[in-house]
N, C-alpha and C positions, 0 to 999 in steps of 0.2 A: 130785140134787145141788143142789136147788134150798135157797138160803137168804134168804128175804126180812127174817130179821133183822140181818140184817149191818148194822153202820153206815158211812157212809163214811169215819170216820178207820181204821177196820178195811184199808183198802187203801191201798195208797202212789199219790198222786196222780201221773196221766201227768207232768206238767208239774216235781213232783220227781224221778221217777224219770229223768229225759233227765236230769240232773246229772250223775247215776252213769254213762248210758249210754255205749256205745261213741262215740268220736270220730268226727262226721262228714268226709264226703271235704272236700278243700278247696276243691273247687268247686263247695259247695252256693250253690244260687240263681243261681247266674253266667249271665246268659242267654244267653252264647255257646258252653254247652256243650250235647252233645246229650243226652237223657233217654233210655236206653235201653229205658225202657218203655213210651214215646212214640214213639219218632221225633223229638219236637220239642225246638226249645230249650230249655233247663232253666230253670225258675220260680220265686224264691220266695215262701214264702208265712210269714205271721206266725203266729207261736206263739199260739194263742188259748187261754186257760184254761177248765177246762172248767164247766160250772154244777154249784154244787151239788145233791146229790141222794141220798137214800137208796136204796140198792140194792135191786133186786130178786135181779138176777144179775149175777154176778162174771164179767169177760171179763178175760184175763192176754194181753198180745199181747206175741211172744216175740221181741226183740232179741238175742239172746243171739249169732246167727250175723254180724255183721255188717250195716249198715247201709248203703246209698246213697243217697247225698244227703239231701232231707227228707223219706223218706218214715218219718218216724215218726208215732206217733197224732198228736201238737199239733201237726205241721209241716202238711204234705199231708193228712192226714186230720181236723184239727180239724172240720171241718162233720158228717163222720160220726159222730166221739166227743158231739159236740152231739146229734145225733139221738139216737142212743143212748140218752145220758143223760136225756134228753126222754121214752125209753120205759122206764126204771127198768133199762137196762144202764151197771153203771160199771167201765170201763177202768182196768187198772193194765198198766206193763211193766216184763220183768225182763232183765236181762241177765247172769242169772249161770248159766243154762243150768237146761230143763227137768228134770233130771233129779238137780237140785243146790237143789231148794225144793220145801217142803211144795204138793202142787198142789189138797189135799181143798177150800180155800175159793173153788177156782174151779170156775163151772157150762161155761166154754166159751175155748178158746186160740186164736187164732191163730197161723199159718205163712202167712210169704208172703216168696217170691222175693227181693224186694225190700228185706224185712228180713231175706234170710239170705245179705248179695251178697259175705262174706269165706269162711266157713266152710261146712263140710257138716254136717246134722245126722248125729251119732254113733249109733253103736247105740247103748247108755246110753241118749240124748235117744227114740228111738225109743221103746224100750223103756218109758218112764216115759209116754210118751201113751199106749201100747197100754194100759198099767193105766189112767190115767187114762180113758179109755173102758170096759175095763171092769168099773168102778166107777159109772157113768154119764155122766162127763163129756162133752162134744161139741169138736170142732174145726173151724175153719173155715180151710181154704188157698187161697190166692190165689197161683197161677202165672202167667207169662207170656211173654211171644212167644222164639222161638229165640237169639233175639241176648243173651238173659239166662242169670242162674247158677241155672236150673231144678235141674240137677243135685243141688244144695244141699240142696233140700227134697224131691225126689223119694225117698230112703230114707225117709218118714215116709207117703207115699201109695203109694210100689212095695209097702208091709207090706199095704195093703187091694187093691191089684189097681188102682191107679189111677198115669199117668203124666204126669207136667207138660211144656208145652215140646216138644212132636215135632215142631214147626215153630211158623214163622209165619201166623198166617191173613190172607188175603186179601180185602176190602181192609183198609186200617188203620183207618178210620172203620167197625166194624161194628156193624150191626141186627141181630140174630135173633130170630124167633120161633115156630121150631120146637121145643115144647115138653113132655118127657111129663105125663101127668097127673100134679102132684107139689103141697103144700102150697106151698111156695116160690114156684107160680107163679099162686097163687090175687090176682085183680085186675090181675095182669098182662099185657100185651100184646107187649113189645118191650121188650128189654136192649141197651145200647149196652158197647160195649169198644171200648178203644183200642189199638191194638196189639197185641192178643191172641195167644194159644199154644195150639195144639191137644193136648186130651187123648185117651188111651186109657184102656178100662176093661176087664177084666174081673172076674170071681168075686174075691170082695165087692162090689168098686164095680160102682154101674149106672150106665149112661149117662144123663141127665138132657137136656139140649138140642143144638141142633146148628144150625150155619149151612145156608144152604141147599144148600149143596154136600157137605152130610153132615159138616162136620168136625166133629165133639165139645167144647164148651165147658165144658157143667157134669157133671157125675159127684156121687153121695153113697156111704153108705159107711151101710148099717143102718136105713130111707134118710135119719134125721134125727141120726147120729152123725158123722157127716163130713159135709162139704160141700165140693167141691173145684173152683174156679172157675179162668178160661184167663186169668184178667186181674187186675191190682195197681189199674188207674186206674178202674173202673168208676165205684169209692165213693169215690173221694180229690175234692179241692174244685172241681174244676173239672168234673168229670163228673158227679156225686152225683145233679143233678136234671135231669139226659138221660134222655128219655123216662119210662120206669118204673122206672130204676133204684133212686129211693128207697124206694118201696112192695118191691120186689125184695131191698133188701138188710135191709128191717125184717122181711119173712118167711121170708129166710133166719137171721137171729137166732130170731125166734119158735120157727123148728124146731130147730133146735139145743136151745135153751134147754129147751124143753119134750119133744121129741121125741114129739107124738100119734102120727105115725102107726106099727103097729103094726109088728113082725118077726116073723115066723112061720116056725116051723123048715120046714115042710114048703114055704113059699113061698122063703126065702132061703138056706137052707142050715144048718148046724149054725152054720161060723163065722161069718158074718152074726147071727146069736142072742145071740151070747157080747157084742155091742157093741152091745143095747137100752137 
């Protein structure tokens, strides 16, 4: 699904598309409220625009479910869509539901908790990632701690074997780096989360990292067709460059995008094959 001819007037800039988006809560930035993904007081942050750039790959990060606070790409994430764009990924977002827009001219979606805190993704929405996968596409979900509307997005990761949200992990400032041998974790040493949610995997998803008390963080899904992370704030502006997280969230793109590493029926299974 790769198109590096794409141009950028070809996608709808993040910065126009929050126009159209869902209306934020009314206490975004207020720093007297709490952040549910945090723990801590609510922050806000400036809309930065993004730099120009011609695409390599097309990322669609999917508002469609509802919205809290600023956690949209220009809000809370502006540092990340800079990166990005810095490595020829350009961000668009839609909010007219996945399953209701042409998805062939994107290489990789986001889902995340965060951005889906009114609504549940619908079968329809399910349905139109699973083609989207396999057709080649990749996705990348960002779940988080128990006190969030995990539920939301868990019909788009309960379809590969994968669960958001079983709890809270313990502490809220957490390190890990228990890690399997996986692309993702190539240069890396230590991922921070904040307030994170424990997952569950099994047949399709594999388990990928764990705290030292064995809870499950990350999970993939083919193993470079999904990527399914316990945490919303790793990559947003204020976390981004803790510890290794940057290097960590540029190799989690790379895999997606590209997907090297191989799937093999007699290694993964039949359904695991079908999302190469």
């Amino acid at each position: 699904m790769k198109r590096p001819t794409l141009k950028l007037w070809m996608a709808v800039p993040v910065v126009l598309a929050l126009l159209v988006a869902a209306p934020l809560r009314a206490d975004d930035g207020v720093s007297n409220t709490v952040d549910p993904a945090t723990g801590l007081p609510g922050v806000a942050f400036d809309v930065t625009p993004l730099p120009d750039n011609d695409p390599v790959y097309n990322v669609l990060w999917d508002l469609s479910n509802g919205v809290n606070s600023l956690y949209v790409p220009s809000a809370r994430y502006s540092d990340l869509l800079a990166l990005l764009a810095a490595n020829g990924y350009v961000t668009t977002t839609t909010t007219a539901g996945v399953d209701n827009i042409d998805l062939s001219p994107y290489d990789i979606i986001i889902v995340t908790t965060m951005s889906a805190w009114d609504f549940s993704y619908t079968a329809p929405e399910v349905a139109a990632i699973q083609d989207f996968m396999s057709q080649g596409g990749a996705v990348l979900v960002m779940g988080e701690n128990a006190d969030c509307t995990n539920e939301h997005i868990n019909p788009v990761t309960q379809a590969f074997g994968v669960t958001c949200g079983l709890n809270t992990i313990d502490p809220l400032d957490l390190y890990f780096t228990d890690f399997a041998a996986h692309q993702i974790f190539d240069g890396v040493t230590t991922i921070y989360y904040r307030a994170a949610g424990e997952l569950s995997a099994s047949d399709p998803g594999v388990p990928l990292a764990w705290t030292d008390a064995g809870e499950l963080t990350i999970a993939s899904v083919g193993p470079c067709r999904m990527i399914v992370l316990g945490d919303c704030n790793f990559c947003d502006n204020t976390y981004l460059v803790d510890v290794d997280n940057e290097q960590f969230v540029l190799n989690v793109f790379d895999c997606l995008a590209t997907g090297t590493s191989p799937v093999e029926d007699s290694t993964w299974g039949t359904v695991k094959a079908m999302y190469r």
